[in-house]
N, C-alpha and C positions, 0 to 999 in steps of 0.2 A: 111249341111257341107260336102264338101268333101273331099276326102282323097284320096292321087294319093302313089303307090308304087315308093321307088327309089332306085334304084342300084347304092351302090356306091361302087367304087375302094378298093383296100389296098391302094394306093396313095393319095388317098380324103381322107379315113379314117386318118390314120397317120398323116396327115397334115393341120389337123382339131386344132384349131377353125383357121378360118381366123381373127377373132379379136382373141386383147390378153384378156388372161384369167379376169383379173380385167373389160374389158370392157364386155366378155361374161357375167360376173357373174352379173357386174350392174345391165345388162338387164333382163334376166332371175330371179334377187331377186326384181325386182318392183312389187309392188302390182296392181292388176288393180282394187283397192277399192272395192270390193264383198259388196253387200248388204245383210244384218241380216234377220235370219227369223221375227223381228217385220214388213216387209214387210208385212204380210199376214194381221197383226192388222193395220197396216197402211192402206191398201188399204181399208178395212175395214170402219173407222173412214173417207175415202174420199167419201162415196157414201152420196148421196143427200136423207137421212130417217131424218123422222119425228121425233120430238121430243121423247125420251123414244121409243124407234122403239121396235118391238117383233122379236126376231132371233131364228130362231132353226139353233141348234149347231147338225150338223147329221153328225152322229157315232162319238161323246164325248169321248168317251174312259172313261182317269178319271176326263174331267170336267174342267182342268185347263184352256182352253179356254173360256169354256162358264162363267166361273169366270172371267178373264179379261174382257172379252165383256160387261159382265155388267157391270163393273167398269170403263171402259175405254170410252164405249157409252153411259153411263146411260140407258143401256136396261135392256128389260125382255128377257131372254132367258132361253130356254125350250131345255135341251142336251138328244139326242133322241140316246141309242146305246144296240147293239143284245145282246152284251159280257155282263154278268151279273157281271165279274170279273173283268170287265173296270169299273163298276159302282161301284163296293164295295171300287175302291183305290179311289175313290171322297174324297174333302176335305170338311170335317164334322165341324163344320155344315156348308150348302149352304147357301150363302147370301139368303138375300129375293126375289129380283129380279130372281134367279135362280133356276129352277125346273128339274128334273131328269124324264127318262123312260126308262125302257127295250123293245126296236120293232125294226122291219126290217124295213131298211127304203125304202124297195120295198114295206111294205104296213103298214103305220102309221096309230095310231089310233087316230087321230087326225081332229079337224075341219077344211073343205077347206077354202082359203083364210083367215088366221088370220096373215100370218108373211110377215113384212116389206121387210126380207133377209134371205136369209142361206147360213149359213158359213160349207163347208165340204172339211175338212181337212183329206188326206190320208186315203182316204177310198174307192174309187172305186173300186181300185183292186181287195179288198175283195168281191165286188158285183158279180154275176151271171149274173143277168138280168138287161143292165142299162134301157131298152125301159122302165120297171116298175117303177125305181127308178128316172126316170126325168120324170116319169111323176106323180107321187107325188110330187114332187117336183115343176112343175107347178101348182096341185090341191093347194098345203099348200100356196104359195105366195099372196100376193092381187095382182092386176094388176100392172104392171110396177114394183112389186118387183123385186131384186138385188139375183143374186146365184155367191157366190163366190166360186169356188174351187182351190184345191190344188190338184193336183196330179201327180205321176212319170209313166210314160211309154216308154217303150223300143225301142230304137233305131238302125238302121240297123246293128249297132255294134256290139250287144249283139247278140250271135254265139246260136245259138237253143240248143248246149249240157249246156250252161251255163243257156238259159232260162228254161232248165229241170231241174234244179239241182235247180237253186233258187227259184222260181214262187208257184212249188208243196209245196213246206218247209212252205213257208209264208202267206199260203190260199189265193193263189193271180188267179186270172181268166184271163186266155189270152183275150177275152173280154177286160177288163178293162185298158188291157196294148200297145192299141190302141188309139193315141190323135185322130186321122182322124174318127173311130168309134165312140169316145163319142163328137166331136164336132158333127157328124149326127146325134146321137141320141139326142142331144140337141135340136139342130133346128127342127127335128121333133117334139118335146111334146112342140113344142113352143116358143122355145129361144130365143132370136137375142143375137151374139156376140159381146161384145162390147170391149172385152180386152185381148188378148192372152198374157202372160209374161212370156220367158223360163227363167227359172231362172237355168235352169243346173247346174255346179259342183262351183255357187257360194258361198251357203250356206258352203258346204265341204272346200269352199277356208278361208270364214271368220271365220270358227270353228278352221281350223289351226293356222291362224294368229293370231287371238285371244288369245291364250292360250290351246284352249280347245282339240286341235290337235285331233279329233275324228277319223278322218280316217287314221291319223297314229296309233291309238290304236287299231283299227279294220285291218290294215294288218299286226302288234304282233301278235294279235288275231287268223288270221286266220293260221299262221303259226304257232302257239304255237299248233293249233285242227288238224292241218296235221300230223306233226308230234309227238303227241301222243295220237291218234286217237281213237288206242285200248283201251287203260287205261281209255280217257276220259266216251267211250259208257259205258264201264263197271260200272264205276261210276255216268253218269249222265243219262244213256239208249238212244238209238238210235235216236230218234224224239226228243229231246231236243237239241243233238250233232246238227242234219239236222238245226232244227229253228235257233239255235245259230249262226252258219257258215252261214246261208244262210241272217240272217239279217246284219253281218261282211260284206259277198259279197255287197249286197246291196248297203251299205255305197259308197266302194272303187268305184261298177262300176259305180254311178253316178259321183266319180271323175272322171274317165275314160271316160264318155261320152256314155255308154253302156246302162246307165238310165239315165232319161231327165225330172227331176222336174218341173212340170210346173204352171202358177197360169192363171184361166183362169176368167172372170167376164161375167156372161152371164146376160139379162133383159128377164121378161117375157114380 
């Protein structure tokens, strides 16, 4: 996308809109239908697996995916994440279909070639090493298995004193916040691309319309932790204040176009 600077006048400005108001605001309040994050299970439910398929859910957090997946796909799925405090908010008890573990998924303990697909939702960032991590990622797939990912990375937008202030907060690896780097490292350990889909500040767009206005609650947010900055450290301590504002920014700069959600579908 580009973006051109323009200078305009006090005459341009002032004499602004050239429509009238009722037809600026038409335009401007249309929706342009934003798609739901059920995209991510929909794309999902389109690939061509085998009946009851095997999925590992890498980095589950607390599970709620690899819970719809089995329910939604009639699979087995195995949610594979480092955070042991991701695991403990799991919903208890797990279907049967659904199995839990604590690993890096730069190096699972796990048997090669046993899962039809893997679904990895918002997690690269947090990776170090992707060369390790796509490449278990090939070892765990059988041949011709499906890798579906999610993830947001940074766009020319995003101004490097903003990529310092956010990226450190939210254990996010410049590494990861590279689509051009981990679509190579992909095709390296083996990938073929089969699907690129920028989903950008749509999700942001259908949270607002919805009701659920997230990213208006997260720029309250972030102005409520500016200006009472002091008080809050005091109260919540410094490295809570950082996480908290920094996953606020998060939100708004994918509105902004600063961060670029994207869902990508790769074949081994």
């Amino acid at each position: 996308m580009s973006h051109s600077l323009i200078t305009v006048t006090v005459q341009e400005m002032y004499g602004y809109p050239l429509l009238n108001e009722a037809e600026l605001d038409a335009a401007l309040s249309q929706s342009l239908n934003p798609r739901s994050p059920e995209l991510l299970l929909e794309k999902m439910a389109a690939l061509d697996l085998p009946q009851a398929p095997h999925i590992l859910d890498a980095g589950c957090r607390d599970g709620r995916y690899s819970v719809r997946l089995a329910e939604q796909l009639n699979a087995h799925v195995h949610g594979a994440d480092l955070v042991m405090a991701n695991l403990g908010r799991r919903k208890k008890p797990a279907p049967a279909a659904v199995s839990y573990s604590q690993a890096d998924l730069q190096q699972l303990p796990l048997k090669t070639a046993v899962f039809d697909a893997i679904f990895c939702r918002d997690v690269l960032g947090h990776i170090p090493d992707l060369t390790a991590t796509f490449r278990e990622f090939a070892r765990l797939l059988k041949p011709n298995g499906h890798l579906l990912i999610y993830s947001t990375f940074a766009t020319p937008l995003l101004h490097p004193d903003e990529a310092a202030q956010v990226l450190p907060a939210l254990a996010t690896a410049n590494e990861g916040m590279s689509a051009q780097l981990v679509e190579e490292t992909a095709v390296l350990a083996g990938f073929t691309l089969r699907e690129k889909d920028i989903v950008g500040s749509e999700w942001r767009e259908y949270w607002e319309e919805n009701g659920e206005r997230r990213t208006s609650q997260q720029l309250l947010l972030i102005s409520r932790m500016r200006r009472n900055r002091e008080a809050l450290i005091a109260q919540i301590g410094e490295t809570d204040y950082a996480i908290e504002l920094a996953n606020a920014l998060w939100g708004v700069y994918q509105m902004l176009g600063k961060l670029e959600p994207t869902i990508y579908l790769f074949q081994k």
